[in-house]
PDB file as gemmi writes it, atoms N, CA and C in Angstrom:
CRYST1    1.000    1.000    1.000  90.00  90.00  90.00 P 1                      
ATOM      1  N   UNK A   1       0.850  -1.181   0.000  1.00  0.00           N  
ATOM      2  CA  UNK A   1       0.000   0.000   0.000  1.00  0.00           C  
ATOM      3  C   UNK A   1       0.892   1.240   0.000  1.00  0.00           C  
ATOM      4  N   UNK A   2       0.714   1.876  -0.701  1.00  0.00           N  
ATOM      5  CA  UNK A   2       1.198   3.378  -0.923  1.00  0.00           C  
ATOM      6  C   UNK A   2       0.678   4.672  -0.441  1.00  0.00           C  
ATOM      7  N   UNK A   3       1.570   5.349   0.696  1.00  0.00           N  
ATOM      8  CA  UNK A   3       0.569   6.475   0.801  1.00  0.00           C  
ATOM      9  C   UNK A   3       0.750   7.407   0.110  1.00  0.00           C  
ATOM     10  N   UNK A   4       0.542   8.915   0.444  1.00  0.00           N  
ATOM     11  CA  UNK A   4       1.050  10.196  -0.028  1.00  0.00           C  
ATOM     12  C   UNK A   4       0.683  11.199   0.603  1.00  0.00           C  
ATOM     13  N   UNK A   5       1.462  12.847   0.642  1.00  0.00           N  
ATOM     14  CA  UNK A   5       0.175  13.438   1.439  1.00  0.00           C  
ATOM     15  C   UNK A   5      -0.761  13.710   1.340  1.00  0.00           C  
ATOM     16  N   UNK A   6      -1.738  13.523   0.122  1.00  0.00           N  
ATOM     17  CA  UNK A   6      -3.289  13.271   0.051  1.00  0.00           C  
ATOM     18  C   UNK A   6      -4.227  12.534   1.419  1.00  0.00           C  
ATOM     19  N   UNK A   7      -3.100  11.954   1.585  1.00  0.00           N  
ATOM     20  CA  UNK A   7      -4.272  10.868   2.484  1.00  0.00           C  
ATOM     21  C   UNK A   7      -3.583  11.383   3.886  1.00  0.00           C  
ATOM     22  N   UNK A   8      -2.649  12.328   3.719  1.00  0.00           N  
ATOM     23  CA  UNK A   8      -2.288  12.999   5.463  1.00  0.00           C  
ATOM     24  C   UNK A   8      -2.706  14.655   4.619  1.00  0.00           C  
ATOM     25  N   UNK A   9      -2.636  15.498   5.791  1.00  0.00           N  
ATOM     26  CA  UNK A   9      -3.025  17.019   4.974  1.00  0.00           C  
ATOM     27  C   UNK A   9      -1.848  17.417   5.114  1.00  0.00           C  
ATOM     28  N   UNK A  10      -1.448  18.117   3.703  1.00  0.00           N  
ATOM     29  CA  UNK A  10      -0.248  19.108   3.771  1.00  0.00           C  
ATOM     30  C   UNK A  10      -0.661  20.067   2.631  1.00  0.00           C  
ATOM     31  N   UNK A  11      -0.504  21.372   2.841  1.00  0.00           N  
ATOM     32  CA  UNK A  11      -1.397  22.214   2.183  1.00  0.00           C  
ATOM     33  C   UNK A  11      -0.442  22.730   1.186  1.00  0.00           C  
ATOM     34  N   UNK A  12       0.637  22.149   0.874  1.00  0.00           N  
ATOM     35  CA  UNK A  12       1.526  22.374  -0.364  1.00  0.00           C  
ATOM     36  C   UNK A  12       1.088  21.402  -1.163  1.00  0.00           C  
ATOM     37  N   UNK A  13       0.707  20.521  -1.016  1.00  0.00           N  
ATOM     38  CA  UNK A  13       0.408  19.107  -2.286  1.00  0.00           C  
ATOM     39  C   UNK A  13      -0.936  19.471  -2.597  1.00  0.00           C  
ATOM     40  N   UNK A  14      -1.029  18.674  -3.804  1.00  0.00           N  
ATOM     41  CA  UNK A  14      -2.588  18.609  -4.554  1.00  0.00           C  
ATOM     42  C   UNK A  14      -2.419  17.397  -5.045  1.00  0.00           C  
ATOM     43  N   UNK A  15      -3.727  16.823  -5.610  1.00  0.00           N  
ATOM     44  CA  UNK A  15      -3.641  15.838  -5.765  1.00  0.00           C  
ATOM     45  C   UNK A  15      -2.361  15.468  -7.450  1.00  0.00           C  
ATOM     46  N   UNK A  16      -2.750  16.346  -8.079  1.00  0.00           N  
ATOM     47  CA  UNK A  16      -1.876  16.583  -9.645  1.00  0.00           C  
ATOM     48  C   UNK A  16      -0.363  16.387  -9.405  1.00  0.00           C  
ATOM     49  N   UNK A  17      -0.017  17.033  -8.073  1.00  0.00           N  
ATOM     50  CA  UNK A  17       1.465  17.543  -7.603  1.00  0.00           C  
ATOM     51  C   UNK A  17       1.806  17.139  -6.049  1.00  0.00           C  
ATOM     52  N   UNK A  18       1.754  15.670  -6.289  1.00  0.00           N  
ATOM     53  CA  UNK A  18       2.090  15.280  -4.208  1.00  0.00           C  
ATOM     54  C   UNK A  18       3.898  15.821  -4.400  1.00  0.00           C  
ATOM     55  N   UNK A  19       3.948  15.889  -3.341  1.00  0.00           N  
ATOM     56  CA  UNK A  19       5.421  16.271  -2.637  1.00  0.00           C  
ATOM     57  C   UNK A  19       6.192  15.464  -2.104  1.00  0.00           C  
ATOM     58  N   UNK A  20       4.945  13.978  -1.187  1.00  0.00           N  
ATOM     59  CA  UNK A  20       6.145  12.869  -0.967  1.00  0.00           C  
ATOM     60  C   UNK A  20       5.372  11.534  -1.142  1.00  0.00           C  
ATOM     61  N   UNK A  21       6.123  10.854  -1.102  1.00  0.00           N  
ATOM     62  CA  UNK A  21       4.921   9.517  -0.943  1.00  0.00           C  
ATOM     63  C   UNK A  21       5.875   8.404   0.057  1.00  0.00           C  
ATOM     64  N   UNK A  22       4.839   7.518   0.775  1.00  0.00           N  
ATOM     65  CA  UNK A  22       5.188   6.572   2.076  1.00  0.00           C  
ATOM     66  C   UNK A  22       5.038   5.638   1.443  1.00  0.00           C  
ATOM     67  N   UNK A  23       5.875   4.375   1.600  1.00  0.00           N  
ATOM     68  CA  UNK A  23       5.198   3.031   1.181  1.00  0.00           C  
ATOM     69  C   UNK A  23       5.479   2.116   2.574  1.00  0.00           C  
ATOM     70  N   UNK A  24       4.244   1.507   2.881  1.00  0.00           N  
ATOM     71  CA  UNK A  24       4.655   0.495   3.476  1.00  0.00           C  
ATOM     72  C   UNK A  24       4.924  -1.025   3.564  1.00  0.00           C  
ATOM     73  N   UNK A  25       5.876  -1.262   4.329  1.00  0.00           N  
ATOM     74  CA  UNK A  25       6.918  -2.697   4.328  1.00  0.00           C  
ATOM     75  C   UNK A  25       6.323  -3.567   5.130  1.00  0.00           C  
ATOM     76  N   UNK A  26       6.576  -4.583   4.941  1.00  0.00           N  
ATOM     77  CA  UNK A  26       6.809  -5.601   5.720  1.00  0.00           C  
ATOM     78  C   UNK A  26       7.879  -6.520   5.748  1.00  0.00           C  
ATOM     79  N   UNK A  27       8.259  -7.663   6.834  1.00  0.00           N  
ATOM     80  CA  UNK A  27       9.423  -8.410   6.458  1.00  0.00           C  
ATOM     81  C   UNK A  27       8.466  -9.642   6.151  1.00  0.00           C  
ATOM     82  N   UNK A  28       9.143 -10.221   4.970  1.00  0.00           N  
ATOM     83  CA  UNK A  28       8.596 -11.508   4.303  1.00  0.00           C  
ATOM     84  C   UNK A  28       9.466 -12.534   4.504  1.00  0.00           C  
ATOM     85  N   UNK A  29      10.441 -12.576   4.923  1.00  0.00           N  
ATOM     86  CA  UNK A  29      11.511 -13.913   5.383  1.00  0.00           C  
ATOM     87  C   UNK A  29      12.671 -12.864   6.019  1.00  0.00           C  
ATOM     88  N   UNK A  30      13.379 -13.870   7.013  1.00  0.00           N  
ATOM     89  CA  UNK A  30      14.587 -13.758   7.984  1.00  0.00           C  
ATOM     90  C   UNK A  30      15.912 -14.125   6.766  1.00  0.00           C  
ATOM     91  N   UNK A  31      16.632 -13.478   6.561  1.00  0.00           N  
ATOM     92  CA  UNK A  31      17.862 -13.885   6.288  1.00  0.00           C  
ATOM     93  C   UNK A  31      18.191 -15.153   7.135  1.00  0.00           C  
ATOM     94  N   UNK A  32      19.030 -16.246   6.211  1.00  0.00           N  
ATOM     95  CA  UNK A  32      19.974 -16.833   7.364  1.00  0.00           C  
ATOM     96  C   UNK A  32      20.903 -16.504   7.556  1.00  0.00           C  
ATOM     97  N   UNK A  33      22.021 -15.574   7.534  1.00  0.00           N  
ATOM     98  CA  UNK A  33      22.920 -15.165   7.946  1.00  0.00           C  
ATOM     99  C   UNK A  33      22.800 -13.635   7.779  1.00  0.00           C  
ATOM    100  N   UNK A  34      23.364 -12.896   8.842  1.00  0.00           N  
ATOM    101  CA  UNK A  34      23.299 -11.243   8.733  1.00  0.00           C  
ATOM    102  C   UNK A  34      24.417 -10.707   7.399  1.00  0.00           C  
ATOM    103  N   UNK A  35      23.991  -9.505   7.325  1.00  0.00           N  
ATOM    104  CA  UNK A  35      24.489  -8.728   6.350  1.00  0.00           C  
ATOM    105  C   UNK A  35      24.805  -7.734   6.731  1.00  0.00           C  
ATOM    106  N   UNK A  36      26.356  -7.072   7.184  1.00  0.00           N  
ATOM    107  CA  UNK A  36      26.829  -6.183   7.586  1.00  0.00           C  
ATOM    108  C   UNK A  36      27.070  -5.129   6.488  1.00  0.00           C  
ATOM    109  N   UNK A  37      27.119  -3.592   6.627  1.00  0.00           N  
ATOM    110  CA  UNK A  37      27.845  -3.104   5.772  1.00  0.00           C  
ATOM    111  C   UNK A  37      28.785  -3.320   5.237  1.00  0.00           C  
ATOM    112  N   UNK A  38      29.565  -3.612   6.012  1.00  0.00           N  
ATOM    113  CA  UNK A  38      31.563  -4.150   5.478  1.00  0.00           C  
ATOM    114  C   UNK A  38      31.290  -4.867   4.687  1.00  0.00           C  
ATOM    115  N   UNK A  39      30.290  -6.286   5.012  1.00  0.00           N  
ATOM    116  CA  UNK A  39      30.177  -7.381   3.664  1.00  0.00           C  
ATOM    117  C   UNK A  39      29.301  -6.504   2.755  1.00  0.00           C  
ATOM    118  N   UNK A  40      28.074  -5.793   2.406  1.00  0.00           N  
ATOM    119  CA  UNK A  40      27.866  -5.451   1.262  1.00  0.00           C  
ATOM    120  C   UNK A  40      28.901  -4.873   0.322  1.00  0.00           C  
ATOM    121  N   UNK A  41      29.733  -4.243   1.485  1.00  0.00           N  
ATOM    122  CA  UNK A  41      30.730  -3.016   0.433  1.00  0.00           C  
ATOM    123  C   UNK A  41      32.099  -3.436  -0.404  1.00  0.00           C  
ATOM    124  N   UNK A  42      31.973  -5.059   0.321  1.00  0.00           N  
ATOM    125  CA  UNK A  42      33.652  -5.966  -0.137  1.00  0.00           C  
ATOM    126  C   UNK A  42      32.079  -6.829  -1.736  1.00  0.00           C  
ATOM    127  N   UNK A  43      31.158  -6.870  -1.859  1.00  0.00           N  
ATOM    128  CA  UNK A  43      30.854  -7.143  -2.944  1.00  0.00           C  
ATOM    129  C   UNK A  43      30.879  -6.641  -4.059  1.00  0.00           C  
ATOM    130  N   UNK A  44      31.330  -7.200  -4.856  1.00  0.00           N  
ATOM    131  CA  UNK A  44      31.593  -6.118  -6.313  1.00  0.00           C  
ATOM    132  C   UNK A  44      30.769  -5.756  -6.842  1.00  0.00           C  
ATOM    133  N   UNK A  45      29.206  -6.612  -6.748  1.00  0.00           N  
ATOM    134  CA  UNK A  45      27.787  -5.729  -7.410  1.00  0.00           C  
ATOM    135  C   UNK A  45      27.220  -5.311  -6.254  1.00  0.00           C  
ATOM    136  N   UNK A  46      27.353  -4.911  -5.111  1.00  0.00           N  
ATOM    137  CA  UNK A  46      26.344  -3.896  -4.134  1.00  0.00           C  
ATOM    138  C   UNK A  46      27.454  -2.536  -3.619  1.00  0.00           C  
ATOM    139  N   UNK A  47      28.490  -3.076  -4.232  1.00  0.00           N  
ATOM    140  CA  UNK A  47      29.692  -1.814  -3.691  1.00  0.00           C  
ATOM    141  C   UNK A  47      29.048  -0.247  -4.208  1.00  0.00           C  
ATOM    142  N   UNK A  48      28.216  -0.432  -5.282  1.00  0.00           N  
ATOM    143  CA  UNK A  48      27.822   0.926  -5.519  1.00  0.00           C  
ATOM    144  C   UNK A  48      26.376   1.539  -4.902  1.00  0.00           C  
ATOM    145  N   UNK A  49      25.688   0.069  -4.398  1.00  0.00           N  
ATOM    146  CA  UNK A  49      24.356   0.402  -3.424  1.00  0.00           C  
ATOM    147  C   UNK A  49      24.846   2.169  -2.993  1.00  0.00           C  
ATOM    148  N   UNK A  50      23.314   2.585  -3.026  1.00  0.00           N  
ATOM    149  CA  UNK A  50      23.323   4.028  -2.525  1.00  0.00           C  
ATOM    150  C   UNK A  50      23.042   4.235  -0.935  1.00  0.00           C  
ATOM    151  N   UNK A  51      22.360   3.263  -0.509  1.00  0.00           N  
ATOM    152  CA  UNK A  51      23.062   2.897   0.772  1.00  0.00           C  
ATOM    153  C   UNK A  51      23.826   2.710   1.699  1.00  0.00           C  
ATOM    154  N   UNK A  52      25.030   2.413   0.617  1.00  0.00           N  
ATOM    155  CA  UNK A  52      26.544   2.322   1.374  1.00  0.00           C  
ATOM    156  C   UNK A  52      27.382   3.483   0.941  1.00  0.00           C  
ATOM    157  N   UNK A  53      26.646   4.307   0.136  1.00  0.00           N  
ATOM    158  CA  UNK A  53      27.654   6.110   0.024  1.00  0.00           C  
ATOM    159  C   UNK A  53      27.844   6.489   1.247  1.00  0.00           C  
ATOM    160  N   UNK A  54      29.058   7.327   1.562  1.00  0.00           N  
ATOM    161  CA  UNK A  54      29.233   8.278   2.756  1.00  0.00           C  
ATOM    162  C   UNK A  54      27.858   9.322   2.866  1.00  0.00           C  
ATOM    163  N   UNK A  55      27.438   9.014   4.533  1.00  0.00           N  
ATOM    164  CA  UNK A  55      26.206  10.251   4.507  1.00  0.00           C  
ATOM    165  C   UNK A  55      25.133   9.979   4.388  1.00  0.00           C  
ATOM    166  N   UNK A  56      24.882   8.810   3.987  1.00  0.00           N  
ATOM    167  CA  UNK A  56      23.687   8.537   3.270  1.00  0.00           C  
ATOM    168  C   UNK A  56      22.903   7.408   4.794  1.00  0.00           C  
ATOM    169  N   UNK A  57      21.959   7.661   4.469  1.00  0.00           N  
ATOM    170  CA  UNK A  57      21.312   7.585   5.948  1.00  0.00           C  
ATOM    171  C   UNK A  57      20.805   5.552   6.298  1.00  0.00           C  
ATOM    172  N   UNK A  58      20.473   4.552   6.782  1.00  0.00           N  
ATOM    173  CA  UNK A  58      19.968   3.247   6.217  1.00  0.00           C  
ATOM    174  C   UNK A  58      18.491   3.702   6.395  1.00  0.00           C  
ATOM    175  N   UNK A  59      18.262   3.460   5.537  1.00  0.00           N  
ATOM    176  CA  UNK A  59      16.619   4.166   4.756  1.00  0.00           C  
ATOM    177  C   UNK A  59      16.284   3.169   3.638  1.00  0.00           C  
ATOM    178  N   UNK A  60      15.480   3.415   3.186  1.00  0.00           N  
ATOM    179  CA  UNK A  60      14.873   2.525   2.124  1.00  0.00           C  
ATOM    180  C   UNK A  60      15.470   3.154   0.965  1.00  0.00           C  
ATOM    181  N   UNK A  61      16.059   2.409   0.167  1.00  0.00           N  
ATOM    182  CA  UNK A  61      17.021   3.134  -0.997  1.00  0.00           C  
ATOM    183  C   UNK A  61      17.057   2.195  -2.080  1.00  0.00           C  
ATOM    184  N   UNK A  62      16.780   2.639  -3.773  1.00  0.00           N  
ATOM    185  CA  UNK A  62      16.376   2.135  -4.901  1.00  0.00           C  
ATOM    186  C   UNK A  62      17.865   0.924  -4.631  1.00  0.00           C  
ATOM    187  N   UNK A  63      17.366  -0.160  -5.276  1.00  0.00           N  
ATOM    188  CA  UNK A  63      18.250  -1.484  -5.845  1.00  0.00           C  
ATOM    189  C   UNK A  63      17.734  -1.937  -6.645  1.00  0.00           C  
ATOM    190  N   UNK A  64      18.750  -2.473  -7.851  1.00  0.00           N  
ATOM    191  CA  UNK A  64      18.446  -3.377  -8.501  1.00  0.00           C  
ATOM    192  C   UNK A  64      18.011  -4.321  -8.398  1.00  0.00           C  
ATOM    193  N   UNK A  65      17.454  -5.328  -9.602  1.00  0.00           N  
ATOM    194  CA  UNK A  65      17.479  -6.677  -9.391  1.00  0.00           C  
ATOM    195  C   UNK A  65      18.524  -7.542  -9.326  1.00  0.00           C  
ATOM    196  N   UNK A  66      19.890  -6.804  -9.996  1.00  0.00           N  
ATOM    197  CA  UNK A  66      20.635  -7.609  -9.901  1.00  0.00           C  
ATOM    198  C   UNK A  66      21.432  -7.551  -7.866  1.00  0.00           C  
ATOM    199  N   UNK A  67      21.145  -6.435  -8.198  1.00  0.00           N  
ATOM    200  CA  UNK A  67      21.722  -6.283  -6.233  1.00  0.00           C  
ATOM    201  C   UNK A  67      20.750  -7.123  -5.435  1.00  0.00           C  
ATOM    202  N   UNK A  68      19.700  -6.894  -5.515  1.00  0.00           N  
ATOM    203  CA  UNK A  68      18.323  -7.630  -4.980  1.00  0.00           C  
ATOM    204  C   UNK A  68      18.676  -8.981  -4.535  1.00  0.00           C  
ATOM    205  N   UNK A  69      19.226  -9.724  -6.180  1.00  0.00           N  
ATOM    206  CA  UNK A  69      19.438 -11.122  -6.137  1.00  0.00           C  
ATOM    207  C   UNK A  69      21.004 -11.617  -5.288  1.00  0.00           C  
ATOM    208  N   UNK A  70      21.798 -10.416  -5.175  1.00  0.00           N  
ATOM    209  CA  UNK A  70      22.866 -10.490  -4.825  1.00  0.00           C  
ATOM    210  C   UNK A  70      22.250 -11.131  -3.049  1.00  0.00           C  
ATOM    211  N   UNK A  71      21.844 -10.104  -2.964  1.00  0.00           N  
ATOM    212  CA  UNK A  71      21.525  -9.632  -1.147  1.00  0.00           C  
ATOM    213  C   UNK A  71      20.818 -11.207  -0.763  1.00  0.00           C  
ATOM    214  N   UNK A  72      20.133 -11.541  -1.706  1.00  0.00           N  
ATOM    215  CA  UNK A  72      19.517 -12.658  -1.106  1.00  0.00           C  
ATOM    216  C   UNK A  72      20.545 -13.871  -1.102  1.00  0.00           C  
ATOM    217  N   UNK A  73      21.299 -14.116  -2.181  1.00  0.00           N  
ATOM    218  CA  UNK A  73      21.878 -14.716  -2.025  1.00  0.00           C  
ATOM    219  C   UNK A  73      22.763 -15.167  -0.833  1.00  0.00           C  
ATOM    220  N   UNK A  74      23.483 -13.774  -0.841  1.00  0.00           N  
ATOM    221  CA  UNK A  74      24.774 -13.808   0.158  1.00  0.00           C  
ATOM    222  C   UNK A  74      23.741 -13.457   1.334  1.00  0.00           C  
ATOM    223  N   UNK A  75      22.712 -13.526   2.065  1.00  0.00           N  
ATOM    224  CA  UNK A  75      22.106 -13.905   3.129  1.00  0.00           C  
ATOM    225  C   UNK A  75      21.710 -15.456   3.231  1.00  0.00           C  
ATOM    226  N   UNK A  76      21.593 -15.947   2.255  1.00  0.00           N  
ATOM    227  CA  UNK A  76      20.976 -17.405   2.490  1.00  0.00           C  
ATOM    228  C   UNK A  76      19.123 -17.866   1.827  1.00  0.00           C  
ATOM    229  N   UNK A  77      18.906 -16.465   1.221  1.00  0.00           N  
ATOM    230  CA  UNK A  77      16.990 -16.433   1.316  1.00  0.00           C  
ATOM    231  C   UNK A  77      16.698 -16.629  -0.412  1.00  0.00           C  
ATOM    232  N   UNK A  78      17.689 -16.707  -0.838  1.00  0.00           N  
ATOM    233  CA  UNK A  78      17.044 -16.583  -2.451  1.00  0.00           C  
ATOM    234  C   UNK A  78      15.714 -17.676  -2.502  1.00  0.00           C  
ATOM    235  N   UNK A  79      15.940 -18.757  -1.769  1.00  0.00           N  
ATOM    236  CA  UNK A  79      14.844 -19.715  -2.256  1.00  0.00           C  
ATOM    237  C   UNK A  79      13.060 -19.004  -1.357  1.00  0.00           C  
ATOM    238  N   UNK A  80      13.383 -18.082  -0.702  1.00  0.00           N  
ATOM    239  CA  UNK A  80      12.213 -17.316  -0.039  1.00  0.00           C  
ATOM    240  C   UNK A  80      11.351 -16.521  -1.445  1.00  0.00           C  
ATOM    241  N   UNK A  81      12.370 -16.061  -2.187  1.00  0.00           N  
ATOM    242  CA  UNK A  81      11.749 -15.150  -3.050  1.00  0.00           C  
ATOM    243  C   UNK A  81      11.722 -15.425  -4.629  1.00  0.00           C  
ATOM    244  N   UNK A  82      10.810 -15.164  -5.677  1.00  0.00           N  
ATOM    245  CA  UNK A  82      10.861 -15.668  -6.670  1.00  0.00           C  
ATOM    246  C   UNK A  82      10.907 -14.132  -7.445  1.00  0.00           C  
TER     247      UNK A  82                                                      
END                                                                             
């Protein structure tokens, strides 16, 4: 489900022109093994995750599919997700 501020009031947005939008998560499977920064950043396809820039906050941040498939992998969950 997707929100936006339509559905909270903020009197800068309209419906034509929202300003932010919320999505909400859930967790759908446990990794079996954790995933530290250090290990994303020693991988050669998540080393450029925007996640792991200096500054950059752990927030929900665009990935690929190919990073996607990485992450699951090197956690243990690929067979969780299709």
């Amino acid at each position: 489900m997707t929100h936006s501020q339509n559905d909270r009031f903020d009197m800068r947005a309209s419906p034509d022109k929202p300003i932010w939008f919320m999505v909400d998560v859930q967790n759908a499977a446990d990794l079996a093994r954790p995933l530290t920064r250090d290990v994303l950043r020693d991988h050669p396809i998540l080393a450029g995750m925007d996640v792991l820039r200096k500054g950059n906050r752990l927030s929900i941040q665009p990935v690929t599919e190919e990073q996607w498939q990485a992450v699951l992998e090197m956690g243990g969950a690929q067979d969780h997700f299709v």
